[in-house]
N, C-alpha and C positions, 0 to 999 in steps of 0.2 A: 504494500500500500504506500501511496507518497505522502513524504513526509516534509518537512520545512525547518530550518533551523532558525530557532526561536530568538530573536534580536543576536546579542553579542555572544551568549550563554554556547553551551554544549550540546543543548536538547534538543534530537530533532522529534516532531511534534506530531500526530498527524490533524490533518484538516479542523476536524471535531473533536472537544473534549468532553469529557460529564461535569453538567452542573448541579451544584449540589445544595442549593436552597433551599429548594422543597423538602428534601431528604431532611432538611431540620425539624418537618412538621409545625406546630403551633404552640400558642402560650407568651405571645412575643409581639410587639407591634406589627414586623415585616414578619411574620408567618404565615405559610399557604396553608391554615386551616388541618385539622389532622391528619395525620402521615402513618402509617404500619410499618415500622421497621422493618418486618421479613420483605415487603414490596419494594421498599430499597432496598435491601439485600439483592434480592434477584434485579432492581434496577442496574446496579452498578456490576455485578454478572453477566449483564447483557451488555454492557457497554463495552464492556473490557474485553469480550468474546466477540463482537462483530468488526474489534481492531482500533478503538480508540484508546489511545496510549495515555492520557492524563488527566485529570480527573482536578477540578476548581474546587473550592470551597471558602469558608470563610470561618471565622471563630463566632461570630456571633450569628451564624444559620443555627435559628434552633438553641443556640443560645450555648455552646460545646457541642450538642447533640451530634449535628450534623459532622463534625472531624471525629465522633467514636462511633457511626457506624458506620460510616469509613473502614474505619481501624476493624470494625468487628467484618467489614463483608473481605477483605483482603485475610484476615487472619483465616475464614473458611475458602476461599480461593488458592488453588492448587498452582495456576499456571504463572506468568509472570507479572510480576509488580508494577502497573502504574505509572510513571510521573504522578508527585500530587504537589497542588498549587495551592495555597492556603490565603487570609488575611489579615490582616490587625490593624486598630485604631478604635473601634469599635466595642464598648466594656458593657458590665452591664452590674446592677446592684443587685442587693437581695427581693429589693420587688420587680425584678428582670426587666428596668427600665435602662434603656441603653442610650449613652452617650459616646461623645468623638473625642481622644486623646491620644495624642501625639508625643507627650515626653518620653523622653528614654524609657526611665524606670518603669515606664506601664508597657511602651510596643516590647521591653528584654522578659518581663514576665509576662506577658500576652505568649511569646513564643515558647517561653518554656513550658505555658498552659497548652499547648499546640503540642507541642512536641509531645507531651504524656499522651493526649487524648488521642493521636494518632500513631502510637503507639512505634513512634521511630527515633531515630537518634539525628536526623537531616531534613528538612521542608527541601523540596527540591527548586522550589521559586517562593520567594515569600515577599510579600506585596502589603504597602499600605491602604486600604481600603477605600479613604476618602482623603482630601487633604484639608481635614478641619482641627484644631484650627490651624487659620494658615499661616499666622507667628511661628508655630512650632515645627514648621514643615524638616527649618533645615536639620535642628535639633535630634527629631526620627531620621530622617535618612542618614545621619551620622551613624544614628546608632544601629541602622540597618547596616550600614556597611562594616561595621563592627562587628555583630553575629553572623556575613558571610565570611570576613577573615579570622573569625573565632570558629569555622565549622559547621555551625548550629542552622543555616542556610548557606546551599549551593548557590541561590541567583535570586538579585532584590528587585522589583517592579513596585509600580505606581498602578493604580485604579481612578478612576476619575480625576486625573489631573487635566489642569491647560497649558497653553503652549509656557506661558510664563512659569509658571512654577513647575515645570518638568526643567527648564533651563536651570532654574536656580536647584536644585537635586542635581543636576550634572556636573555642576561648579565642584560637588563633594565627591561624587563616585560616579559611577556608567549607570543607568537604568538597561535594563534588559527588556522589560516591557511594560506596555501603558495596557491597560484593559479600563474600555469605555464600552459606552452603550451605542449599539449602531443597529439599524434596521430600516427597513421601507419607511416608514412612520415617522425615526429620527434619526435625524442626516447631517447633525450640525458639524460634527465630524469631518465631515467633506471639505470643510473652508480650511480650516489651518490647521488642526491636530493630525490627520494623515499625511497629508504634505509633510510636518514636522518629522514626525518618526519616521516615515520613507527616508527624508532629508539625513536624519540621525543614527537609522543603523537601530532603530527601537524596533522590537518586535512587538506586535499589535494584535491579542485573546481577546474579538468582541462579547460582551454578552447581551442578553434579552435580542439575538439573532431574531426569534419569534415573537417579540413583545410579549413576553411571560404567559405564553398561552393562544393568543388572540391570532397569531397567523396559520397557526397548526390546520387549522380548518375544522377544528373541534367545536369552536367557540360558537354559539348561537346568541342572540335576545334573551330566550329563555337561558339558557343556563348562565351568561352574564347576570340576569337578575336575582337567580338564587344564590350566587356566589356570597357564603357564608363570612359572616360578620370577621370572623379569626382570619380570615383571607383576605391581605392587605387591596388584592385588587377590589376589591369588593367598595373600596374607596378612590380608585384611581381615574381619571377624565376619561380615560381613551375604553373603560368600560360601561360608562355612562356615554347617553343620549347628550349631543348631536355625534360624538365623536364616534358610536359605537357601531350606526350605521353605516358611515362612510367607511370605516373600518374591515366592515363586512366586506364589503361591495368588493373591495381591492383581492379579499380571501377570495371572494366567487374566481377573480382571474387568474388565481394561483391555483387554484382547483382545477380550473381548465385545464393550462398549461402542466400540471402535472399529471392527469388522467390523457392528456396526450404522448407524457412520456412514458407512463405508466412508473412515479413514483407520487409517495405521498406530500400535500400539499407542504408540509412543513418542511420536508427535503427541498421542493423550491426556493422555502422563504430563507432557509440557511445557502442555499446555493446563489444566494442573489450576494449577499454579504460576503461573501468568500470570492469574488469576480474581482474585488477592488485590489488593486496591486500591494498596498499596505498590511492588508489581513494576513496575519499568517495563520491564525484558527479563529473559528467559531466554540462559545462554550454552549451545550445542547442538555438543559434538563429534561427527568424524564424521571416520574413518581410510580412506574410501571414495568417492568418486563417491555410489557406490548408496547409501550409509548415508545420507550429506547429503541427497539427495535425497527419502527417505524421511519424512525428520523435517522436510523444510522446509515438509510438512501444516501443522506448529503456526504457521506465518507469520498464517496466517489462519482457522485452527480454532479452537474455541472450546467447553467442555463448556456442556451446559444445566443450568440449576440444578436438576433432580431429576437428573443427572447426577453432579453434585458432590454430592449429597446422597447417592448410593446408594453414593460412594467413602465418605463422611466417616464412612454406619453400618459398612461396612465395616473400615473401620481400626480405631472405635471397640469392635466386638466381637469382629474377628477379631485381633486383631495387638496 
């Protein structure tokens, strides 16, 4: 399967990785409503079996949850191990209300909290999550680059940064990769953060490829509106009315064009993402066996370029 070498780093990557969000289940502001562990278990089984080599996550999916069943589905896993991608900045109290912190002392015991719950001695990429606040930005990436020449991380990334404060992170050490949100829907990417990293040799893991659900071709009216109180989308615009129609409409195209190639629609919505020269992976959650499976089309699909052309007049006049 083709692979890509991940910014400056050693890993080469393939296309699609597992996301691991939902696998945190609920109980949490940003949780997708409840989760069954053994369905992750078998999610992240299927991932790792149809050829995606590594696997996202965060510290605060689920709140630790999400990096120990991780650890529990690889410790029943036979074959080989993964890349795993982890987060930090993200903490949370005894009433699992999360805030953003950036000093040393919290991202060096974030990791060590990482490193237990995932049951390893190395984060293979470890990544600041958000860059709030932004005083402290330079402060954590010192100390990221401190835990990769202590060992304890092989390769340090950024998660939603901009072109400015990736620059000022570079001033201290190399970033390896930027992971932002990119898909049909949101493009803002396209003006200067890609060009930047192309520019700079950063390697580029988008996530929400599918808009956390909404491109899959799963998503209805009706089941938008029963999306349960504990499921973050459940307050988000682009699942509410006017957004959610227009929304649709664009799925209907995706539908098309992938009953014409005969993969599932969600394979297109990752396969559009993955066209831009900057991406080196897409990350692809998947709370199912059958979901994972579905979408792991995009490992090796690929739109044609009047393909991509018939989405881009699309979005352009309809949306």
């Amino acid at each position: 399967m083709k692979t890509s070498l991940l910014g400056n780093s050693d890993m080469e990557i393939t296309p699609v990785g597992f996301g691991s969000w939902a696998v945190g289940g609920s109980g949490y502001a940003f949780g997708w409503g409840d989760q069954d562990d053994k369905e992750s278990i078998h999610a992240i089984h299927a991932a790792i079996e149809s050829g995606m080599n590594w696997i996202d996550t965060a510290a605060v999916y689920g709140l630790g949850h999400s990096e120990e069943v991780i650890a529990q589905a690889l410790a029943e896993y036979k074959g080989d191990r993964p890349l795993i991608f982890t987060k930090c900045g993200m903490v949370w109290d005894e009433k699992n209300e999360v805030t953003q912190h950036l000093k040393a002392g919290s991202i060096r015991r974030e990791c060590e909290d990482s490193l237990r719950r995932l049951r390893t001695d190395v984060i293979d990429l470890y990544q600041i999550h958000w860059p709030n606040p932004d005083e402290d930005i330079e402060e954590a990436w010192t100390e990221m680059a401190r835990l990769k020449q202590e060992g304890k991380v092989r390769w340090i990334g950024v998660s939603n940064f901009s072109v400015d404060q990736m620059r000022r992170a570079q001033e201290i050490s190399p970033i390896t990769s930027l992971q932002p949100p990119y898909n049909m829907l949101r493009r803002s990417i396209e003006e200067k953060i890609l060009p930047f990293t192309e520019e700079q040799g950063i390697g580029v893991i988008v996530y929400s490829p599918m808009l956390s659900g909404m491109l899959t071709g799963g998503m209805t009216k009706e089941r938008a509106a029963g999306l349960s109180s504990d499921d973050w989308r459940s307050r988000n615009p682009e699942f509410q009315e006017p957004k959610l129609s227009r929304n649709l409409a664009l799925v209907d195209l995706l539908k098309e064009i992938g009953t014409k190639r005969q993969v599932p629609t969600a394979a297109v919505a990752v396969a559009w993402v993955l066209h831009h020269s900057a991406v080196t992976g897409a990350i692809v959650g998947g709370r199912s066996r059958s979901q994972v499976e579905g979408v792991a089309r995009a490992l090796e699909f690929r739109l044609s370029q009047e393909e991509i052309q018939n989405i881009k007049n699309f979005i352009d006049t309809s949306l």
